[in-house]
C-alpha positions as protocol buffer text, in pm:
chain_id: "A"
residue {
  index: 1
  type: UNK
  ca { x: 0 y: 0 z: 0 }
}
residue {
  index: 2
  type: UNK
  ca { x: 268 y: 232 z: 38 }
}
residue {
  index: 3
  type: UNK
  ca { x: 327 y: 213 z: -335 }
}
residue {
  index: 4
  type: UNK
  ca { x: 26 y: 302 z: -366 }
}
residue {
  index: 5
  type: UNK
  ca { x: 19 y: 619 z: -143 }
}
residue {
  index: 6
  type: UNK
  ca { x: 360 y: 783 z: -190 }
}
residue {
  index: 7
  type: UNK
  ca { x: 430 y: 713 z: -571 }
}
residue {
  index: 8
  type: UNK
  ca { x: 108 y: 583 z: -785 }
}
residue {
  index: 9
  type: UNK
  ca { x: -187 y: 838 z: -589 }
}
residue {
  index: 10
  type: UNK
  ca { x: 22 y: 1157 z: -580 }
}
residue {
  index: 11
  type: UNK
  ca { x: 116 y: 1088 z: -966 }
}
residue {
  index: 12
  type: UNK
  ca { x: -266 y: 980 z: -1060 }
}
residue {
  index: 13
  type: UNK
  ca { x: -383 y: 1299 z: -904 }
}
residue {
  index: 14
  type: UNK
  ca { x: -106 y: 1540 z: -1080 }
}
residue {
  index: 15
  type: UNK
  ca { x: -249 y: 1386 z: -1384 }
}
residue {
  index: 16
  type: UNK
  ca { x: -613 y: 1466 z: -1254 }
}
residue {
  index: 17
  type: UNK
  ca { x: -714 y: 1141 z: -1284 }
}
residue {
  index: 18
  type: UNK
  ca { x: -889 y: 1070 z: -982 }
}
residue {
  index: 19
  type: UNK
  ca { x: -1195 y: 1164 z: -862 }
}
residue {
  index: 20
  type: UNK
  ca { x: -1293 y: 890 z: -601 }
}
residue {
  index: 21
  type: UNK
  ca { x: -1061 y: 632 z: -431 }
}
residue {
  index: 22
  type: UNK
  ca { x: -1252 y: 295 z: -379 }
}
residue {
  index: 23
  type: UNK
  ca { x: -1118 y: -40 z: -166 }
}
residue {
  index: 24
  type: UNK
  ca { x: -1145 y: -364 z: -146 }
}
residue {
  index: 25
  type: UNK
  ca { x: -1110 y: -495 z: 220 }
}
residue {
  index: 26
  type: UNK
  ca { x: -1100 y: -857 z: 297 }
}
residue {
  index: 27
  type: UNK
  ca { x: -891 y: -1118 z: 376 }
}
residue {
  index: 28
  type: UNK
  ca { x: -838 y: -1199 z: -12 }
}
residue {
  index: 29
  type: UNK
  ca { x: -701 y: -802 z: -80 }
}
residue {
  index: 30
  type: UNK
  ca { x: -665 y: -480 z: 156 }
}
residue {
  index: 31
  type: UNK
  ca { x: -631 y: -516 z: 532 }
}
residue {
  index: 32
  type: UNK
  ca { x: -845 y: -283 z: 731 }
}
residue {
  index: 33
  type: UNK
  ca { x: -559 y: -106 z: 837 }
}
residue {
  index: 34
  type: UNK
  ca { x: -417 y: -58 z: 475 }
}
residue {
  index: 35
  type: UNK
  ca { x: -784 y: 63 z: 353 }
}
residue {
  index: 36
  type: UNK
  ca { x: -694 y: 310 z: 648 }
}
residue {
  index: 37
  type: UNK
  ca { x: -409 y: 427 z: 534 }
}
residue {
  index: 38
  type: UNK
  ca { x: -505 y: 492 z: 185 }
}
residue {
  index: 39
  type: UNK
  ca { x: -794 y: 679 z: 267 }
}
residue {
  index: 40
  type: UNK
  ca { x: -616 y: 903 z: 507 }
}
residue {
  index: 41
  type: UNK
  ca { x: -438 y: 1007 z: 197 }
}
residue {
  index: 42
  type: UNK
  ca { x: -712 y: 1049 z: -34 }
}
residue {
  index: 43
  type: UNK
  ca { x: -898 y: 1259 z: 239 }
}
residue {
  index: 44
  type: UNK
  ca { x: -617 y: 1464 z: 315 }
}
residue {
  index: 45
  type: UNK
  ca { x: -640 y: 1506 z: -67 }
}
residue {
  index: 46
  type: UNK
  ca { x: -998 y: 1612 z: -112 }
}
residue {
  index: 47
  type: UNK
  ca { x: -1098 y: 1317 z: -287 }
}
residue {
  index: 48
  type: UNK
  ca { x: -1399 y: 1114 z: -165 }
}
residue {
  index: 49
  type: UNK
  ca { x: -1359 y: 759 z: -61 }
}
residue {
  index: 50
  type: UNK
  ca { x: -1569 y: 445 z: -96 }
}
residue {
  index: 51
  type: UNK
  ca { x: -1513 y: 84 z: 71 }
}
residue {
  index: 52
  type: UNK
  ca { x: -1598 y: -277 z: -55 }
}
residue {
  index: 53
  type: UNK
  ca { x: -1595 y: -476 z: 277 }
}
residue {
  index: 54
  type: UNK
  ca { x: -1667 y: -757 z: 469 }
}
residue {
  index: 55
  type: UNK
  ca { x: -1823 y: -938 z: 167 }
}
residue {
  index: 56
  type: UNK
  ca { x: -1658 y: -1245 z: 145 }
}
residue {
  index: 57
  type: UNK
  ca { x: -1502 y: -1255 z: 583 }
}
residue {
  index: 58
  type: UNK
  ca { x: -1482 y: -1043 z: 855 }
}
residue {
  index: 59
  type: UNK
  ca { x: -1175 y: -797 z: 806 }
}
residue {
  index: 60
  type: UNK
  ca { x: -1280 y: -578 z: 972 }
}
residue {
  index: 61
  type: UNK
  ca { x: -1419 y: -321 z: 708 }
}
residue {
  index: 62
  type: UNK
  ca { x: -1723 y: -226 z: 891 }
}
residue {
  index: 63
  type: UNK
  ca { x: -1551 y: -91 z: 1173 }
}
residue {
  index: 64
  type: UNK
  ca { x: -1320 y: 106 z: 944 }
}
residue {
  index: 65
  type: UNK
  ca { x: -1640 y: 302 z: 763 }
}
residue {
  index: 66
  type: UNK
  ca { x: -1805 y: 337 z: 1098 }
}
C-alpha cells in the first residue's frame, strides 16, 4: 500500500485522474488497516472515498467506515 500512497496516488492525481478512491477490504485483498491508510491520503487530498468490505469474511471493514 505504500506504493500506492507515496508514488502511484500523488502521480494519478497530478495527472487529474482521480476523482474517487474505492477499496477492497477482505482477507483476499486490503487489510483494514491498509484501507486506512489509503484513505487518510485520499482525504487529506480532497478526494472522496468508498469501501468494498466484509463481503466475502470479517476484516474488519465495517468498523473502518463506521
Amino acid at each position: 500500500m505504500r506504493l500506492v500512497v507515496e508514488e502511484i496516488l500523488p502521480a494519478a492525481l497530478g495527472e487529474g485522474l482521480v476523482d474517487a478512491v474505492d477499496a477492497f477490504c477482505e482477507a483476499i485483498a486490503f487489510s483494514a488497516d491498509e484501507c486506512a491508510e489509503l484513505f487518510e491520503a485520499a482525504r487529506g487530498a480532497g478526494i472522496p472515498v468508498r469501501l468494498h468490505a466484509d463481503q466475502l469474511s470479517d476484516g474488519g471493514g465495517a468498523e473502518l467506515a463506521a
